[in-house]
TIVOLO-245116 format. One record per residue (C-alpha): residue in one letter; x negated, y, z negated; residue number from 1. Coordinates in Angstrom, 1 decimal. Example, Ala and Ser with C-alpha at 12.3 -4.5 7.8 and 13.67 -1.06 7.14 Angstrom:
2
<rec res="A" u="-12.3" v="-4.5" w="-7.8" n="1"/>
<rec res="S" u="-13.7" v="-1.1" w="-7.1" n="2"/>
This chain:
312
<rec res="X" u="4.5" v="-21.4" w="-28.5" n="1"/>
<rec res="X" u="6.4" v="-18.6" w="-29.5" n="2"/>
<rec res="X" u="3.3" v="-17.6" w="-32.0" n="3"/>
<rec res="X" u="0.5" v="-18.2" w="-29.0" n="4"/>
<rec res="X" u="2.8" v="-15.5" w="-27.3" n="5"/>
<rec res="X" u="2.7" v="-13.2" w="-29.2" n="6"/>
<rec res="X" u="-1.1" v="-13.7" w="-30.3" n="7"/>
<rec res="X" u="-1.9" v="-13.5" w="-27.0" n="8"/>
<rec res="X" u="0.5" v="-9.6" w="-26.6" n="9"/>
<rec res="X" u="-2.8" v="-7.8" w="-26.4" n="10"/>
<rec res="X" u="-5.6" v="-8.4" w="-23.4" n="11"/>
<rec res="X" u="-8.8" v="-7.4" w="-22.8" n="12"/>
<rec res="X" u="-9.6" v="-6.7" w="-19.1" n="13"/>
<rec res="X" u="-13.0" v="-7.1" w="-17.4" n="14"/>
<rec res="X" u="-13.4" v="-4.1" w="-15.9" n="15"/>
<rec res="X" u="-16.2" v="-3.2" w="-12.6" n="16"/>
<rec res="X" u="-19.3" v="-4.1" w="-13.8" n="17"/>
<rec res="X" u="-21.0" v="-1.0" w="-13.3" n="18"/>
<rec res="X" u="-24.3" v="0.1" w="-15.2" n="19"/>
<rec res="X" u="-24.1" v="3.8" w="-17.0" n="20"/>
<rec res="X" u="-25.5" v="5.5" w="-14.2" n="21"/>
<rec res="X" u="-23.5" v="4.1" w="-11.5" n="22"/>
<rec res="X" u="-20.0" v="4.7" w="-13.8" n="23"/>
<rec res="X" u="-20.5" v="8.2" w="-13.5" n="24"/>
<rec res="X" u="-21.0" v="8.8" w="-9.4" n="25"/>
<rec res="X" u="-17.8" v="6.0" w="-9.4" n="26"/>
<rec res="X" u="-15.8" v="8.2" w="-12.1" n="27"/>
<rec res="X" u="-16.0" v="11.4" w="-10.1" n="28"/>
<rec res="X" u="-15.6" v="9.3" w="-6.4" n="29"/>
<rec res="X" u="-12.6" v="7.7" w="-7.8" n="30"/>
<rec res="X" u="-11.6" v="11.0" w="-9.2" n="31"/>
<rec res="X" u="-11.9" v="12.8" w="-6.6" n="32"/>
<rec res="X" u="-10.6" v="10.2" w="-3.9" n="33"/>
<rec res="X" u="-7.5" v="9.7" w="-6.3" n="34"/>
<rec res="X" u="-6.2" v="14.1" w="-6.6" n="35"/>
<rec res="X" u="-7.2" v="14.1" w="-2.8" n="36"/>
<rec res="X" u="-4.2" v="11.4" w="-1.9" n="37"/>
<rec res="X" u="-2.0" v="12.5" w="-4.2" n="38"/>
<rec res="X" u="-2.1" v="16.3" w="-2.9" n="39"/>
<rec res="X" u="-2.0" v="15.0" w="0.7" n="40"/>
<rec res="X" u="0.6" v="12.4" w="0.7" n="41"/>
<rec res="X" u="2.7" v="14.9" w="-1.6" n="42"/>
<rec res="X" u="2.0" v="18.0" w="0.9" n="43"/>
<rec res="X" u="3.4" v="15.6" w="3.4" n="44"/>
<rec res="X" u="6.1" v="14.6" w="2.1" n="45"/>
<rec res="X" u="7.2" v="17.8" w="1.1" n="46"/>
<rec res="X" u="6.6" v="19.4" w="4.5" n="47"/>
<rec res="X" u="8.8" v="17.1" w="6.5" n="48"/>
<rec res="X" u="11.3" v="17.8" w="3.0" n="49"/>
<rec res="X" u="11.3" v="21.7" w="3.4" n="50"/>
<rec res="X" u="11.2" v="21.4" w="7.9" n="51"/>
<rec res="X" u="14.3" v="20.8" w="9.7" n="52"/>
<rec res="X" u="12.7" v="20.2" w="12.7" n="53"/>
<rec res="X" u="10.8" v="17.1" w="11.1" n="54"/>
<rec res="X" u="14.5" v="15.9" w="9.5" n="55"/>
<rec res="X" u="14.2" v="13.0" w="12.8" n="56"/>
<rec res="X" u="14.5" v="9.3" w="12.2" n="57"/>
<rec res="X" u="10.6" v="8.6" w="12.9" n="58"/>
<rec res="X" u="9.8" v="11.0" w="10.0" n="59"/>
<rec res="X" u="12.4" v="10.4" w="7.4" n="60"/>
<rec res="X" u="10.9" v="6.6" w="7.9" n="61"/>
<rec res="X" u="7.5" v="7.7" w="7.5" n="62"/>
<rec res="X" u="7.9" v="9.7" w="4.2" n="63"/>
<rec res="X" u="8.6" v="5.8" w="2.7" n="64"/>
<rec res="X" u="4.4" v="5.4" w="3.6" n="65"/>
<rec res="X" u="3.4" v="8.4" w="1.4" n="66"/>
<rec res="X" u="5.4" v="6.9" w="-1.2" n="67"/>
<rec res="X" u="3.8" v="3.7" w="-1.1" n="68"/>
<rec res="X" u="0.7" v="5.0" w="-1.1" n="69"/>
<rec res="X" u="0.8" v="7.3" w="-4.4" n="70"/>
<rec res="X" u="2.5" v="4.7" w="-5.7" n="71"/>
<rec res="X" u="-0.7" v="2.0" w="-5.1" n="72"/>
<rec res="X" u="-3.0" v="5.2" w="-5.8" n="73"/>
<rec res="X" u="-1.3" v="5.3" w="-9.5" n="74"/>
<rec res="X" u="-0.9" v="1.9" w="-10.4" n="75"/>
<rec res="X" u="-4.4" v="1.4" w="-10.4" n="76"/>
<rec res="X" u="-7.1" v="4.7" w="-10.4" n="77"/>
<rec res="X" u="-5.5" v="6.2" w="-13.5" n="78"/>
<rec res="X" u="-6.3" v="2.9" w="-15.7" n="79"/>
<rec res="X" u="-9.5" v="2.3" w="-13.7" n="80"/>
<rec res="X" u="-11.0" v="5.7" w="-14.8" n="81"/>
<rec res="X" u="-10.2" v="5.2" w="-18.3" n="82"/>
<rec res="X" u="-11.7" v="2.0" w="-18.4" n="83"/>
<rec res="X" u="-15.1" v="3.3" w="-16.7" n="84"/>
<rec res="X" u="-15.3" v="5.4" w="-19.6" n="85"/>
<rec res="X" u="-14.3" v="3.2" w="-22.5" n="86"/>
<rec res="X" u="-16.9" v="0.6" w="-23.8" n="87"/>
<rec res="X" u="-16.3" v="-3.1" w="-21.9" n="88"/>
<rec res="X" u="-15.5" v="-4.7" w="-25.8" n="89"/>
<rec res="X" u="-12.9" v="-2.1" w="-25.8" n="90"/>
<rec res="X" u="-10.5" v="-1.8" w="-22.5" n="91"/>
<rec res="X" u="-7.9" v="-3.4" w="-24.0" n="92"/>
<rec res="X" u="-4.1" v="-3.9" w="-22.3" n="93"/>
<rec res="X" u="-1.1" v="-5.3" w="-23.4" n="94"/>
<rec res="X" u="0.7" v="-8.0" w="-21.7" n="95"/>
<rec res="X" u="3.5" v="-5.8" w="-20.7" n="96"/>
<rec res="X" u="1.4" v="-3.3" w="-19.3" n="97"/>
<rec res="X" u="-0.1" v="-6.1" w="-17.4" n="98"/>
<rec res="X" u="3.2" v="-7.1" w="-16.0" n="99"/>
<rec res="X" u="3.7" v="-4.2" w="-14.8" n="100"/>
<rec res="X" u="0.9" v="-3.3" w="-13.4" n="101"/>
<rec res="X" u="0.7" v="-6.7" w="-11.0" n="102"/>
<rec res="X" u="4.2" v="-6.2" w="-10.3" n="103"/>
<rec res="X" u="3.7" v="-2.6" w="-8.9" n="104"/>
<rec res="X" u="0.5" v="-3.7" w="-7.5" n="105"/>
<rec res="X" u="1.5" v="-6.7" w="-5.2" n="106"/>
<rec res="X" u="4.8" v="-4.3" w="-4.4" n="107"/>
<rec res="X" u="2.5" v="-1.7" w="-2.8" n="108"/>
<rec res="X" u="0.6" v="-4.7" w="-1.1" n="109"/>
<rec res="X" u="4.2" v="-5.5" w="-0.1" n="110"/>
<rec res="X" u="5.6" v="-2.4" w="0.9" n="111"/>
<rec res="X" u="2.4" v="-1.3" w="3.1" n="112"/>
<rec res="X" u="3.4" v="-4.4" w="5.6" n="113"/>
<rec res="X" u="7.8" v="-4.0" w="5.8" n="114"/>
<rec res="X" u="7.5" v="-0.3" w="5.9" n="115"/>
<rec res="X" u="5.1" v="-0.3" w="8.9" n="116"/>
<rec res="X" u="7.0" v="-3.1" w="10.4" n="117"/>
<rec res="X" u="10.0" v="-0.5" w="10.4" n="118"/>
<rec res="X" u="8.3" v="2.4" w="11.7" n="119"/>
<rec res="X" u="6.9" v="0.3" w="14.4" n="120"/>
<rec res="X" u="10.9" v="-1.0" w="15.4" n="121"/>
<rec res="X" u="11.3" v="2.9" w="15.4" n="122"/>
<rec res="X" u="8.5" v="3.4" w="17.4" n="123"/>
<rec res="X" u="10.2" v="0.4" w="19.9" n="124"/>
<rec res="X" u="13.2" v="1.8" w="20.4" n="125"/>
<rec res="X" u="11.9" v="5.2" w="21.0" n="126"/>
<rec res="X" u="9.6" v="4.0" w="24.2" n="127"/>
<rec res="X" u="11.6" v="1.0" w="25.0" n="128"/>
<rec res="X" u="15.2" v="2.4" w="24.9" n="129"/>
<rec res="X" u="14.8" v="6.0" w="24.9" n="130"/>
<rec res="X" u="18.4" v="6.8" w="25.9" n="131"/>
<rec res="X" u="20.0" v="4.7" w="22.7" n="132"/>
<rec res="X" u="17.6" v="5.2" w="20.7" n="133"/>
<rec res="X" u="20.0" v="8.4" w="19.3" n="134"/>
<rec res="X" u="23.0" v="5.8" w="19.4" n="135"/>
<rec res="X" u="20.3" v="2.8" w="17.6" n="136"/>
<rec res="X" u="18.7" v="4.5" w="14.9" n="137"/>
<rec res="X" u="21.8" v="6.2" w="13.4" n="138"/>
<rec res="X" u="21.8" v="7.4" w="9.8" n="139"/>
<rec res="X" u="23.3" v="4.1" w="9.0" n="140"/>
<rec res="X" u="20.6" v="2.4" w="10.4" n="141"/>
<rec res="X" u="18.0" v="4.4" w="8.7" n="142"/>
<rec res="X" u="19.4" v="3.2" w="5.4" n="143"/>
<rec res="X" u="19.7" v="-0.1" w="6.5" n="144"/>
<rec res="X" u="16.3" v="-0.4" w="7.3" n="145"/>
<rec res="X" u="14.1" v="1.3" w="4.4" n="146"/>
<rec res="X" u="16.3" v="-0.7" w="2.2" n="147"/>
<rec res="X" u="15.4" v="-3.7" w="3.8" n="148"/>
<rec res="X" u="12.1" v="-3.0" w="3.6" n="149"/>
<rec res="X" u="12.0" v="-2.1" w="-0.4" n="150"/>
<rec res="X" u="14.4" v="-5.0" w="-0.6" n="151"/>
<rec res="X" u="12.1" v="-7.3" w="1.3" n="152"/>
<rec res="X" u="9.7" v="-6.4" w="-0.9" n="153"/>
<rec res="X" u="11.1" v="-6.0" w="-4.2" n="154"/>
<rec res="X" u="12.8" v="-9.3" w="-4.3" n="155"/>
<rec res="X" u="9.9" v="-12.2" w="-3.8" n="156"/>
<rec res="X" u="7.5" v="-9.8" w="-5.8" n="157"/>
<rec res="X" u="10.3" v="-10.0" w="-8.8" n="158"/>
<rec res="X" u="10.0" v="-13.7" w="-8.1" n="159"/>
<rec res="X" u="6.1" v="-13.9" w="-7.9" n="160"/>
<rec res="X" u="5.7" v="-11.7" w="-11.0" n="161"/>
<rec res="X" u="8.5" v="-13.9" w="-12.5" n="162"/>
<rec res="X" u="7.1" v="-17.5" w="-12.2" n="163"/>
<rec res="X" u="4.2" v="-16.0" w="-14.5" n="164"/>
<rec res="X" u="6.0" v="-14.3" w="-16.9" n="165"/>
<rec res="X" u="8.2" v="-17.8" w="-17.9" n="166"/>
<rec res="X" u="4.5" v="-19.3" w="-18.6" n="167"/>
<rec res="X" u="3.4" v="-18.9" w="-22.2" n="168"/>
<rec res="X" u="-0.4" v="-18.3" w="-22.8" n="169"/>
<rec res="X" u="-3.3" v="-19.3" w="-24.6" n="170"/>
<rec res="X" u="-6.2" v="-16.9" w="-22.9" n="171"/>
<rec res="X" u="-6.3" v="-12.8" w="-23.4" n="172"/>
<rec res="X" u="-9.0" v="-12.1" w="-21.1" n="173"/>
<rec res="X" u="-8.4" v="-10.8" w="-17.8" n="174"/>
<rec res="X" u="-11.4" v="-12.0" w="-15.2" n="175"/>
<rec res="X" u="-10.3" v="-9.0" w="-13.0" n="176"/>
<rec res="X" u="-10.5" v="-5.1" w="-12.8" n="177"/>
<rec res="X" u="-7.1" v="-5.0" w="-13.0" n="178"/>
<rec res="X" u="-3.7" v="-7.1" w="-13.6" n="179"/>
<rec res="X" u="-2.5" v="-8.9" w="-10.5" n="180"/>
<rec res="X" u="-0.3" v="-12.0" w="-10.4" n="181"/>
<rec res="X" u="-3.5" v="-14.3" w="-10.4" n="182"/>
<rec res="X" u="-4.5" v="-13.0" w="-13.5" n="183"/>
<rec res="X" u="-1.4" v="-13.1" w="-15.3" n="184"/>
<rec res="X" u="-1.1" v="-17.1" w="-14.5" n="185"/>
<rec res="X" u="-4.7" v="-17.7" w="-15.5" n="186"/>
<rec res="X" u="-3.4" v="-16.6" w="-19.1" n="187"/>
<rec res="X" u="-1.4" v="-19.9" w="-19.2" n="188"/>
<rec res="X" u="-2.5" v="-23.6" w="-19.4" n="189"/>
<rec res="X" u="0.5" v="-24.7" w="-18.3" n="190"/>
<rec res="X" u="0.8" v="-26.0" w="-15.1" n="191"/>
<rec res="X" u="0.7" v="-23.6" w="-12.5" n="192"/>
<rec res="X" u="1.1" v="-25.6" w="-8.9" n="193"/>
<rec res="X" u="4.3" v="-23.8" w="-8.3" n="194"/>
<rec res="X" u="2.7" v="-20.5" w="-9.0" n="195"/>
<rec res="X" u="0.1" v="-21.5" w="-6.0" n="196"/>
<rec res="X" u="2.2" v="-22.9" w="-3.6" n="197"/>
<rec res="X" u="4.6" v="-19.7" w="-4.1" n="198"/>
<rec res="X" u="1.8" v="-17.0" w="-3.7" n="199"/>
<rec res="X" u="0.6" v="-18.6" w="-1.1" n="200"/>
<rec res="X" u="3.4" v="-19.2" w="1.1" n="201"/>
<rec res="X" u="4.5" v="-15.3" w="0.2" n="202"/>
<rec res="X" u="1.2" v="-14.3" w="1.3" n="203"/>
<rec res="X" u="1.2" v="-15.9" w="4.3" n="204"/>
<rec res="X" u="4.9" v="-15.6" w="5.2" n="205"/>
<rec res="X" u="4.8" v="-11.6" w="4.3" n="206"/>
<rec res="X" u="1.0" v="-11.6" w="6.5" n="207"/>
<rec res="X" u="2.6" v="-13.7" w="9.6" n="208"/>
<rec res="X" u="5.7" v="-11.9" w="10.0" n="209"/>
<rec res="X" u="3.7" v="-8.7" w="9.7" n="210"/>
<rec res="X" u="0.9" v="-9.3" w="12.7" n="211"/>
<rec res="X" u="4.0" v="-11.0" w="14.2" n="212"/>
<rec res="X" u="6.8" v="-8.3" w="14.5" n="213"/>
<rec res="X" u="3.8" v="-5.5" w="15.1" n="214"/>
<rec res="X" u="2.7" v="-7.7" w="18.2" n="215"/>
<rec res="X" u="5.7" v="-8.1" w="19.5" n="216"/>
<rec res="X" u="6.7" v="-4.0" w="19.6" n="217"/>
<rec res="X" u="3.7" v="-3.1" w="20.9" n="218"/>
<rec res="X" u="3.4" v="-5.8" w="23.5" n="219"/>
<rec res="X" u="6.8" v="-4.8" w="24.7" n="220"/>
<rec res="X" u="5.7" v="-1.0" w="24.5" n="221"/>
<rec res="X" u="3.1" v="-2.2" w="26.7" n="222"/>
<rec res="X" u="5.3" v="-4.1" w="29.4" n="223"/>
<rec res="X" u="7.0" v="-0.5" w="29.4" n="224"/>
<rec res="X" u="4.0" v="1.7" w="30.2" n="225"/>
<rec res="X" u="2.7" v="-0.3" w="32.5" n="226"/>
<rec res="X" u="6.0" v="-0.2" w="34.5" n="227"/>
<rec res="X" u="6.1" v="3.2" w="33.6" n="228"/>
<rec res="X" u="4.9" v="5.7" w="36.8" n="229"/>
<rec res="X" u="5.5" v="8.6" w="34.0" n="230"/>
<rec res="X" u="1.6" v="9.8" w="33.3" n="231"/>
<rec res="X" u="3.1" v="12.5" w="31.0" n="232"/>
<rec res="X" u="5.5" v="9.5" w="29.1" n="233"/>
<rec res="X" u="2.9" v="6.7" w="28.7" n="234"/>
<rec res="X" u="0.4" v="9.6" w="27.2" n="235"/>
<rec res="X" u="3.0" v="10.6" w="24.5" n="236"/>
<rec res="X" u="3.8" v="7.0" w="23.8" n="237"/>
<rec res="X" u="0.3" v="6.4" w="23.5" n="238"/>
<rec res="X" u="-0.4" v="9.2" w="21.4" n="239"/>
<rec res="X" u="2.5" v="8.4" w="19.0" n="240"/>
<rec res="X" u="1.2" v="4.7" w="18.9" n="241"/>
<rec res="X" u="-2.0" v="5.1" w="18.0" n="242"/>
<rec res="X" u="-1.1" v="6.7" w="14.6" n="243"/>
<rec res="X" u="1.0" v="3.9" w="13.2" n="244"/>
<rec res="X" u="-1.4" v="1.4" w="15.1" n="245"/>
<rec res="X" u="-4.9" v="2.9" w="13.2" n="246"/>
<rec res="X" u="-2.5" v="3.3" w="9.7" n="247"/>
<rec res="X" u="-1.7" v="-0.6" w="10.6" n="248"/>
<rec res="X" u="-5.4" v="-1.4" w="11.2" n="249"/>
<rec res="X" u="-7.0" v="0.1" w="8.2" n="250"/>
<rec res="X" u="-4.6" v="-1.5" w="6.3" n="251"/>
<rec res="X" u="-4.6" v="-5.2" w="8.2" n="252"/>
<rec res="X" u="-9.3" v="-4.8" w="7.4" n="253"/>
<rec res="X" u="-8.8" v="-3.7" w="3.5" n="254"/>
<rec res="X" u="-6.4" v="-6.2" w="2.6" n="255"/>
<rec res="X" u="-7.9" v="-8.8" w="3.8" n="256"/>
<rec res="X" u="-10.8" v="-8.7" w="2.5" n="257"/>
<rec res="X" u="-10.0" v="-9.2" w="-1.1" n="258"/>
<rec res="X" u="-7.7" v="-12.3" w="0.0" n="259"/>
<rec res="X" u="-10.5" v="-13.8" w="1.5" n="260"/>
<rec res="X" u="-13.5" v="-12.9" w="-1.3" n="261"/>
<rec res="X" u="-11.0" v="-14.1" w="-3.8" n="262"/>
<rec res="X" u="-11.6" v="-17.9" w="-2.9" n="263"/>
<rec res="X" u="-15.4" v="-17.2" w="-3.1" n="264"/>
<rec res="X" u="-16.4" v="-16.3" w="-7.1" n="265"/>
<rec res="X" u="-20.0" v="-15.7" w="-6.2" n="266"/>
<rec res="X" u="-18.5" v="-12.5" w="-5.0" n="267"/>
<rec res="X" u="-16.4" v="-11.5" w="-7.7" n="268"/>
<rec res="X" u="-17.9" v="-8.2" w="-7.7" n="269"/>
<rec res="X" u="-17.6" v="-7.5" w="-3.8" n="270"/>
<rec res="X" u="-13.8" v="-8.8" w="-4.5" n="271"/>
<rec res="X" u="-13.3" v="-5.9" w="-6.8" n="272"/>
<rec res="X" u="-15.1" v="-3.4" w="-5.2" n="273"/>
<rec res="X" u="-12.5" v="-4.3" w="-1.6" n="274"/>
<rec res="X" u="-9.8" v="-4.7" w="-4.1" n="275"/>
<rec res="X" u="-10.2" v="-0.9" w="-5.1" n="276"/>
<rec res="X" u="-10.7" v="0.2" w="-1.7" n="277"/>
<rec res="X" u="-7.6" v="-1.2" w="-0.7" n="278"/>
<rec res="X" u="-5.8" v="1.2" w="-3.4" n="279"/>
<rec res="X" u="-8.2" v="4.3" w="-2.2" n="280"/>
<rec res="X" u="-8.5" v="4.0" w="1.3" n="281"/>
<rec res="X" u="-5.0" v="3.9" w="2.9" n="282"/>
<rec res="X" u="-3.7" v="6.4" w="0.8" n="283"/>
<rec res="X" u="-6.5" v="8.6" w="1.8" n="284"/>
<rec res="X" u="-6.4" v="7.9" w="5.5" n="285"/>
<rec res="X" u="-2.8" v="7.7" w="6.2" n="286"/>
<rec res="X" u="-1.5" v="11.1" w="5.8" n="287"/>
<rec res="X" u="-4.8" v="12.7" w="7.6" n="288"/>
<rec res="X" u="-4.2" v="10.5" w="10.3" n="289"/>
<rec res="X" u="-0.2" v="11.1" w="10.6" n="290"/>
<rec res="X" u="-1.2" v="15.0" w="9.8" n="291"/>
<rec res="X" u="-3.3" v="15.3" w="12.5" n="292"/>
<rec res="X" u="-1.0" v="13.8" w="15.2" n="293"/>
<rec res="X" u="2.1" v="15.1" w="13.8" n="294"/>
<rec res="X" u="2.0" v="18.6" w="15.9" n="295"/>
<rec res="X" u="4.9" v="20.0" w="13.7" n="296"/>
<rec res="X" u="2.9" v="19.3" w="10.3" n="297"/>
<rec res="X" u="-0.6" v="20.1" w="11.7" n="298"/>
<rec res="X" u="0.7" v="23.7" w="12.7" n="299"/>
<rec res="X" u="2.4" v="24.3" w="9.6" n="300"/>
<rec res="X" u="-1.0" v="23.3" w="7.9" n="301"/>
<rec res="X" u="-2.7" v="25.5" w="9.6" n="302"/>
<rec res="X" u="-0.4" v="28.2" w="8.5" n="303"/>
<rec res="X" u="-1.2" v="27.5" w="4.9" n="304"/>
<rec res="X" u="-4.8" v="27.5" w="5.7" n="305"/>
<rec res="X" u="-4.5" v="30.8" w="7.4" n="306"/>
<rec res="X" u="-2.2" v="32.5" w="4.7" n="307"/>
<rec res="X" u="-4.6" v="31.6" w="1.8" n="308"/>
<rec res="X" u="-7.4" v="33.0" w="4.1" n="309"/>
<rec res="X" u="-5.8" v="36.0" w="5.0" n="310"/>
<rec res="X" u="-4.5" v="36.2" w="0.9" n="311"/>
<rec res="X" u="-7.7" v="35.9" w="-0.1" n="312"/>
């Protein structure tokens, strides 16, 4: 076994199957889509770093979404642009690469869900208990919950990406675009029930909990505005709502859509295609969306804007 493994130490992936012409326009998309989020998501966080004003509970939870999303943009643009423009007999990973890769992949997957599901507690407490909501979300409590939601994530992602590694492995070809935890058990054949019944229970568990908690918030945020006689309150809560609930949306469409291909291998290529937009997307959308509603960061954009004008 011990010689299979380390036969087996180098893998060669699939890859998008693209023709020549079409590698090019998604080289420079993917490009381009990848220095756009990692310029925005960075600008953001280092606005609300360098403003005092923005040092408030709501924000210093949302900088844990930027970071998230550069850290799904990196795991897999980088090594998808390489492959575009290396010959398919040639794009070649090694297993621990591979390892890493999944793991960092399903923990972005992760992170997107308990990090939302914090910010929309935040958002709860705000609207719902305005009065404590100095008292509630403490610095104490800030801690407690965006290590709760790495932790939450961190943990049965270690044990997904775990189960896998303790297989050994008789395949080196990765049906997939990338590594995820699917492909790394496909390598073995071993027996891989408890690899199944694991991924899908943490799927579902992680997905369930998700819609769950989010529900909840904002059907209690609801009750509240519609007892509410405040015009000029229910429009702010609204306003502030509709960020995380659009970030929430885009996120709930593009990773679904890869779940549900992946039981269909007719569309393997569709799969891949929703699989990358669900690394490009988000981190593209979010910080527009959280820029443009966040009046503190949208002025101090607009300062930039105007200074390089004006300097130029």
């Amino acid at each position: 076994m011990d010689n299979l493994t380390f036969r087996y130490s180098v893998l060669l992936v699939e890859g998008l199957q693209v023709t020549p012409q079409s590698s090019q326009l998604t080289f420079i998309f993917l490009l381009m889509a990848y220095v756009f989020a990692m310029v925005s998501n960075i600008g953001i966080l280092i606005q609300i770093s360098a403003e005092k004003s923005l040092h408030q509970p709501m924000y210093i939870l949302f900088c844990h979404l930027p970071v998230s999303d550069i850290m799904g943009a990196t795991v897999l643009i980088p090594r998808l642009l390489k492959d575009l423009i290396t010959d398919p007999s040639e794009r070649y990973i090694t297993y621990v690469e591979c390892v890493f890769q999944a793991f960092f992949a399903h923990l972005y997957g992760t992170t997107s869900h308990t990090i939302l599901m914090i910010m929309a507690f935040d958002r709860y407490v705000a609207i719902c208990n305005p009065l404590r909501y100095p008292t509630i979300m403490s610095n104490k409590t800030m801690v407690k919950l965006s290590a709760g939601a790495w932790g939450a994530a961190v943990v049965p992602v270690s044990i997904l990406i775990g189960l896998s590694v303790r297989l050994s492995r008789c395949r080196s070809f990765i049906a997939n675009h990338f590594c995820d935890n699917a492909s790394l058990f496909k390598l073995s054949c071993e027996n891989i029930v408890i690899n199944n019944v694991y991924g899908l229970t943490f799927t579902v568990v992680l997905l369930t909990s998700s819609l769950a908690w989010v529900l909840l918030t904002y059907l209690r945020i609801l009750m509240v505005c519609i007892k509410s006689k405040n015009k000029a309150t229910n429009s702010k809560a609204i306003k502030t709502c509709s960020s995380h609930l659009a970030v929430y949306v885009i996120l709930i469409v593009f990773g679904f859509v890869p779940i549900i291909l992946h039981r269909f291998s007719e569309y393997a290529e569709t799969r891949k295609f929703g699989g990358v937009m669900f690394h490009v997307i988000p981190p593209g959308l979010n910080p527009i969306i959280y820029g443009l509603q966040i009046k503190e960061i949208r002025q101090r954009m607009l300062k930039l804007c105007i200074k390089k004008v004006n300097s130029s």
